[in-house]
Each structure stands twice: as C-alpha cells, then as structure tokens.
N, C-alpha and C positions, 0 to 999 in steps of 0.2 A: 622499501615501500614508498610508492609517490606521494607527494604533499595530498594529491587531490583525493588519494585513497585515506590518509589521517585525518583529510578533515570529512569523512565520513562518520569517524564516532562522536556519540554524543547524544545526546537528546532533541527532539525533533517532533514538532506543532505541526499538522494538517492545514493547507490553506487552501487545497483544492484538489478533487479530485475527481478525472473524467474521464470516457471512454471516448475516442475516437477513431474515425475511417480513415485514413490514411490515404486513399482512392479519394475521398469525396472533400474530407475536412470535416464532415458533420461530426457533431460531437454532443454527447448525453452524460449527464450529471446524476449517475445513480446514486447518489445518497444525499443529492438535493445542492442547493447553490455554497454553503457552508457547510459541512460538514467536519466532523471533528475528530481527530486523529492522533496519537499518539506512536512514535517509533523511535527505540532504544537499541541505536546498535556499538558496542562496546567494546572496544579494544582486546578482548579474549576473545572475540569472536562469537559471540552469544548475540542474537537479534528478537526484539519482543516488539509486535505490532499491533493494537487496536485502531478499527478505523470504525462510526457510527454512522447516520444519517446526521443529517440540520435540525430535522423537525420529529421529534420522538416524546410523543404523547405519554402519558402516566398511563400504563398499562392498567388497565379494569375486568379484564378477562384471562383468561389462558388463552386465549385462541389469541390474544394481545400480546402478550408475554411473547408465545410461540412467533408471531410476529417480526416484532422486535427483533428475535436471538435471529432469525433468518435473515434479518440485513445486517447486521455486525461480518467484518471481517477480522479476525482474530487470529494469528499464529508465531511461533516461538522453534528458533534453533539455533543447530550452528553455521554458520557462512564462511565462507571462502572468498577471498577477493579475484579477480580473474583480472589482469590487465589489458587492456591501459581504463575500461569504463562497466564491468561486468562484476555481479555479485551472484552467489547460488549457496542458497540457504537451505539444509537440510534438515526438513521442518520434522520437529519429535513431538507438537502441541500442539491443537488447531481448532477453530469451531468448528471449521471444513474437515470432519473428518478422512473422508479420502485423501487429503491433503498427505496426512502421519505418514514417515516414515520416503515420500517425494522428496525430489529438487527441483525448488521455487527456482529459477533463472530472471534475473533482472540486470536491465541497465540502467545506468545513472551517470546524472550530468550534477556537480556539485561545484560549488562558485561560494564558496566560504560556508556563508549565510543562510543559504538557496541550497535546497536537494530536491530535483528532481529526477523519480523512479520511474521508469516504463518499463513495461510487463513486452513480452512478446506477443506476436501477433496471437488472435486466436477467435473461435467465433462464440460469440456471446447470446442466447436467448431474447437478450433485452432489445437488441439493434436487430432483430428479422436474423439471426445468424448472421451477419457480414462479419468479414473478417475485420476486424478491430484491435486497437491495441490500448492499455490501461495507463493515464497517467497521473503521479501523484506528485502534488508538489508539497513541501516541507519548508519550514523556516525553522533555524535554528533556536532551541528554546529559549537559550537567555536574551536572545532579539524579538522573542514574538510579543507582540503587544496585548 
C-alpha cells in the first residue's frame, strides 16, 4: 500500500466544500461558506461521513426539521483503494437513500494534513444542470483548529 494511501485513514474536519465547472471555474458553496463536516475512514476499510450546512437554525417546525435532514449529506461503507488516487465505497447506510447498496467513486489528493475529495463529473439541479464536479477539502483532525 502507498504512503499516500495510509495516510488517508484517520479522522478528518470539513473546511470546505464546493461545486464547480470545470468549463468555466465558476463555483457554488452548497452548504454555505463554512460548513461542517466530519469523515472517518479506517484502516479496515470502513468509511462514515457527515457533512451539514454553516448556518442551521433551531428547527421550530417539521417542515424545519424536514428541512434541515434534506441538506445533510450522510453515508457509511466499505471502500477499496484503487491506485495510484482513487477510492469507491460501497455505501450500506445513507440519508441518500438511493445511494444503499451503490459505488460512490472518488478521487483524492492527500498531502499529510490536507484531503482533498472530488466526486466525478456530474450534473447537478443546483448549477442549471451543468456538468460539475464536487469538491471537499479536509484537515486532519488532530491539526484542525
């Protein structure tokens, strides 16, 4: 296994996370400038991911609540490493229900400290459909401040 693949497990702090075009550069912060994130991936192979918005009010309603659960990204599996920068997790947990029982495919760039994840191309509601691609940056947790 490569160094740059060990130093993938571990625990791992949200410090940003955005959609961009790839065509244009533009880029949208769907879950706002800060956003909060948590991602656990473990030397057995087992990955557990919550990611929320920045700004999440105290829900006062259901239609609040419903809200809320609808911008959370949430899922859980096992993963495979793919070399030399490729990971596909074979998600058994989700908020995304249609998610259960898929292979999430990600790449990642990791520099110790530093993980960043992008998602493959895909088109997104949010951006007009353009094709875009998702990315998530991480800081290692026992450096996150």
């Amino acid at each position: 296994m490569a160094t740059d693949q060990i130093d993938l497990f571990g625990v791992w702090k949200l410090r940003a996370f955005y959609i961009e075009n790839p065509e244009t550069g533009e880029r949208f912060e769907p879950m706002g400038a800060a956003p909060r994130g948590a991602l656990i991936m473990h030397p057995g192979g087992r990955m557990m991911t919550v990611v929320t918005p920045s700004e999440q009010p105290i829900p006062k309603t259901q239609a609040d609540e419903a809200a809320a659960f609808q911008k959370m990204i949430a899922y859980s599996g096992q993963f495979r490493l793919e070399p030399p920068d490729r990971f596909v997790t074979t998600v058994d947990v989700a908020r995304q229900q249609p998610w259960v029982g898929t292979e999430q495919a990600r790449t990642y760039k990791c520099d110790g400290h530093t993980l960043d994840i992008i998602t493959a191309q895909g088109r997104v509601p949010l951006t007009g459909n353009a094709l875009v691609i998702g990315v998530l940056s991480w800081v290692r947790e026992s450096t996150a401040a």
